[in-house]
N, C-alpha and C positions, 0 to 999 in steps of 0.2 A: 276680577282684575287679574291680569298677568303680571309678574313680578319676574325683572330675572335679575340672578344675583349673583357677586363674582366674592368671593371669598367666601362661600356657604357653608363645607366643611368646617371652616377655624371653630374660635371660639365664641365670637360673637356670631357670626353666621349661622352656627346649627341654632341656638337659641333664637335667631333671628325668625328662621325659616317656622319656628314650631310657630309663632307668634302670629305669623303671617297665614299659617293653616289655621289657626284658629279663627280668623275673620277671614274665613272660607274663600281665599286667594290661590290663586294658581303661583305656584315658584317654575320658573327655570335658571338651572345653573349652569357657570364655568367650571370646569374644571380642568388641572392642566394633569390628573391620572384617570387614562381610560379608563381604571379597575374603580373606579367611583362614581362613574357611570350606570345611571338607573332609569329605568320609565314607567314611571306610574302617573296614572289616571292627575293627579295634581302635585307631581313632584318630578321634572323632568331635567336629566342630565345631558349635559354639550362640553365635548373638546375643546380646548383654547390651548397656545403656548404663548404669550404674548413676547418671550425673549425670539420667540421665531420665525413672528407677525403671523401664526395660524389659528384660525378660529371659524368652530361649525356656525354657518351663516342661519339656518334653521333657528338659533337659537333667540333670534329677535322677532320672530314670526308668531304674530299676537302679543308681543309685548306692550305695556302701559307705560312700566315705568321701570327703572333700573335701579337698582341698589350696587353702588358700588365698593366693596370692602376690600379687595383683594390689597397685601401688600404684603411683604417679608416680615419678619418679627424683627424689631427692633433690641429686643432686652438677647441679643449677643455680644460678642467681645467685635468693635467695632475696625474691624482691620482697613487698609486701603480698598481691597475685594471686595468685601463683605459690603463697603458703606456705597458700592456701586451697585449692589445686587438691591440694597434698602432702597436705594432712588431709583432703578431702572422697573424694579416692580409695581412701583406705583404709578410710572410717568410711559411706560409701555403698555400699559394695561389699558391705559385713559385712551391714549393714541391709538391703541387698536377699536377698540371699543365707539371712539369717536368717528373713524374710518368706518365701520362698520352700518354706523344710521346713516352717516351720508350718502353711504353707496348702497343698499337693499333700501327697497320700500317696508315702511314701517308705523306705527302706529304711537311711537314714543313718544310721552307728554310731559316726562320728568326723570331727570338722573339726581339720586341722592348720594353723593361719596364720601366716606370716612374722611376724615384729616383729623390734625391735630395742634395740641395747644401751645404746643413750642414754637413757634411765630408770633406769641406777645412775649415782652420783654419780662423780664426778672421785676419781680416785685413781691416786697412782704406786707406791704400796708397799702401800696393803689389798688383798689381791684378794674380791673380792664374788661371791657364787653366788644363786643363785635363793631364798634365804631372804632377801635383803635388803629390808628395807621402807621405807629412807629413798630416796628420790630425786632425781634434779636436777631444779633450776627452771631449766630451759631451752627455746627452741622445740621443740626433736628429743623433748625429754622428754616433753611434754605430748602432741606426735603418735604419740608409743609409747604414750602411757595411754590414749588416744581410740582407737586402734586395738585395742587387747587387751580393752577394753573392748564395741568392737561385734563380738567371737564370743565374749565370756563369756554371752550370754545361750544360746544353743548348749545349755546345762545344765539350763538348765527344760525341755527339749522331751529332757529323758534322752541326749543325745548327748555323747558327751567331748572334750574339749577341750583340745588340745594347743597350746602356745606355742612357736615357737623363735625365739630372740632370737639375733640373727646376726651374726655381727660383720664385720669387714674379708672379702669373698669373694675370694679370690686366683684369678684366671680370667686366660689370654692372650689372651681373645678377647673381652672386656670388665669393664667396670667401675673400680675405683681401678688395678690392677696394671701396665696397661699404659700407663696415665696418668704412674703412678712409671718404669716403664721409658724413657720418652722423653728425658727430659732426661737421664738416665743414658749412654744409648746415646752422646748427642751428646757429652758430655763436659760437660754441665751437672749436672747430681746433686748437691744439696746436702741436708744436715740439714734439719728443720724446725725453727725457733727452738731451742731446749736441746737437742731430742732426745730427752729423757727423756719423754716423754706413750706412755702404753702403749697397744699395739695389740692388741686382741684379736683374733686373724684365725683364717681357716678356708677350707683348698683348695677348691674347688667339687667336686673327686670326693665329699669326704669330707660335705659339704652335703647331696647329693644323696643321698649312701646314707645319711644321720641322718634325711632325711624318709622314704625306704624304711623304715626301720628303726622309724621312728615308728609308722609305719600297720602293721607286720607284729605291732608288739607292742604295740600298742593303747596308747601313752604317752598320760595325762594330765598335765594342769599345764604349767608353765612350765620349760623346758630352755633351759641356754647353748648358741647351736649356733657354739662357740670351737674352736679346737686345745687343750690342754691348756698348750702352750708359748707364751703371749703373749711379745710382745717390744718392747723402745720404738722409738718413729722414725729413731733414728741405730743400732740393730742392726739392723732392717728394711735403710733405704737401705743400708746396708753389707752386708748379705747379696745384696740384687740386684745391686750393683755386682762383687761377688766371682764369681757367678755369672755374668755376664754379662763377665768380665774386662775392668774399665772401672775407671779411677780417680776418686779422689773431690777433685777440688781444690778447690770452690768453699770460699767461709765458709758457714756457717749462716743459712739463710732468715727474717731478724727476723719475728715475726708482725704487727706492724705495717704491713709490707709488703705482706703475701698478704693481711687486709685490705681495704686500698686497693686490692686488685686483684680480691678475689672477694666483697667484700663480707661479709655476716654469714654465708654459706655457708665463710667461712672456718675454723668452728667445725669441720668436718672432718681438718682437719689437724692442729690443736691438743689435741684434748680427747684426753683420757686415761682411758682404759678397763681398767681391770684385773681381768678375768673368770675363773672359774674353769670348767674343761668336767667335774669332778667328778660331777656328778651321770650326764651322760650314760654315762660311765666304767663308774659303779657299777649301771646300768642295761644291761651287757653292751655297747655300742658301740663298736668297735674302730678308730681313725681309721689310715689310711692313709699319711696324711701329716700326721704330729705336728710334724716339726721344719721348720723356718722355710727354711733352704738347701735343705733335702732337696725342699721345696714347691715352692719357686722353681726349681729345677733341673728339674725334673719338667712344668713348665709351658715352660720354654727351656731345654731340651734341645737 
């Protein structure tokens, strides 16, 4: 099987890609720096700029199916600029991408695209699955609909359509987790305001093998790609601190604080997500690392 994938370099993408060789898959990638470009035997690199609508047409030539990750990082200071560059990255990328199978002949029989979980509403105690149709009126909320929205048209042109909406990625080698690890380690670690705002997380092994698992079983629709076992902010900090044999002395981090310090990006630490991974469950998917310590130990070992 051909595989081409747009956010390969990141973080989840290099892990993706290794996962993908290992069940003896061909990757072809995006990339918008020539100097990343490579050609080997089952690891094959393609130009894109999607801010420019440019993109090598070769690179859908034997394609199966497409993984789509590409997007801006989110966890910056979220300015007017910056919060057009977060939505034009995901919703230009789609639209090129979409223009792209319409117009070459192709072989594509599934696109799987990243999104995310901030398009269900705030909750500490409902937990919400993928039948839910209220959503938040929030920035994060609206960049998750404008993103799902530029690969549902994927459907007119007979190709399926898979969503996975992602939650907290627990990785040692980026992303939120080793951001949480720092102040820990020093002896700074504290709660986040109440503590209580729920985290819906997912190890990046178990990530990576939900989108394998995607594309081997042809999933359509929308899947939570959660742990099973969500947990709030003060189980979390206290399962790393445990792990990491570190005490927890501080007081509680006011959210007025973090704030003033990260500005409206502060909506990261606060909001509260209470997902269920149900579905994927009942869809045969076997997670690895269900429980919260067990993840974290596993990752700092």
């Amino acid at each position: 099987m051909v595989i081409l994938v747009t956010g390969a370099t990141g973080l989840i993408g290099c892990e993706l890609v290794k996962k993908i060789h290992e069940k003896n898959h061909t990757v072809h990638y995006l990339t918008t720096s020539k100097t990343k470009i490579v050609n080997q035997p089952h690891y094959k690199g393609f130009y894109w700029n999607p801010s420019q609508g440019k993109i090598d047409e070769n690179c859908i030539y034997g394609v199966d199916v497409i993984i789509h990750l590409a997007g801006a990082n989110i966890a910056k200071r979220w300015t007017s600029a910056y919060k057009q560059v977060i939505i034009e990255s995901r919703t230009l990328s789609g639209d090129l991408l979409f223009n792209l199978v319409k117009k070459v002949p192709n072989q594509v029989k599934q696109i799987i695209s990243a999104s995310g979980t901030a398009i269900y509403p705030e909750s500490f105690t409902v937990m919400y699955d993928e039948n839910t149709t209220e959503k938040e009126d929030s920035f994060l909320s609206h960049v998750v609909q404008k993103w799902e929205a530029s690969v549902n048209p994927f459907r007119v042109l007979g190709i399926k359509v898979c969503t996975l909406r992602t939650g907290i990625v627990l990785a040692n080698h980026g992303g939120a987790l080793p951001e949480m690890v720092k102040p820990i380690k020093a002896g700074l670690g504290a709660v986040m305001g109440s503590g209580k705002q729920m985290q819906s997380w997912i190890h990046i092994n178990d990530l990576v093998a939900l989108y394998v698992y995607a594309l081997e079983h042809q999933w359509e629709g929308v899947y939570n790609a959660v742990s099973p076992n969500p947990v709030n902010n003060q189980q979390l900090t206290k399962a790393i601190a445990f792990v990491l044999h570190k005490p927890l002395w501080l007081p509680a981090v006011p959210q007025f604080v973090m704030k003033l310090l990260l500005g409206e990006m502060s909506y990261l630490l606060f909001s509260s997500k209470y997902l269920s991974a149900q579905k994927a469950l009942d869809a045969g998917f076997q997670f690895q690392h269900p429980e919260i310590k067990e993840a974290i130990a596993h990752l700092y070992a």
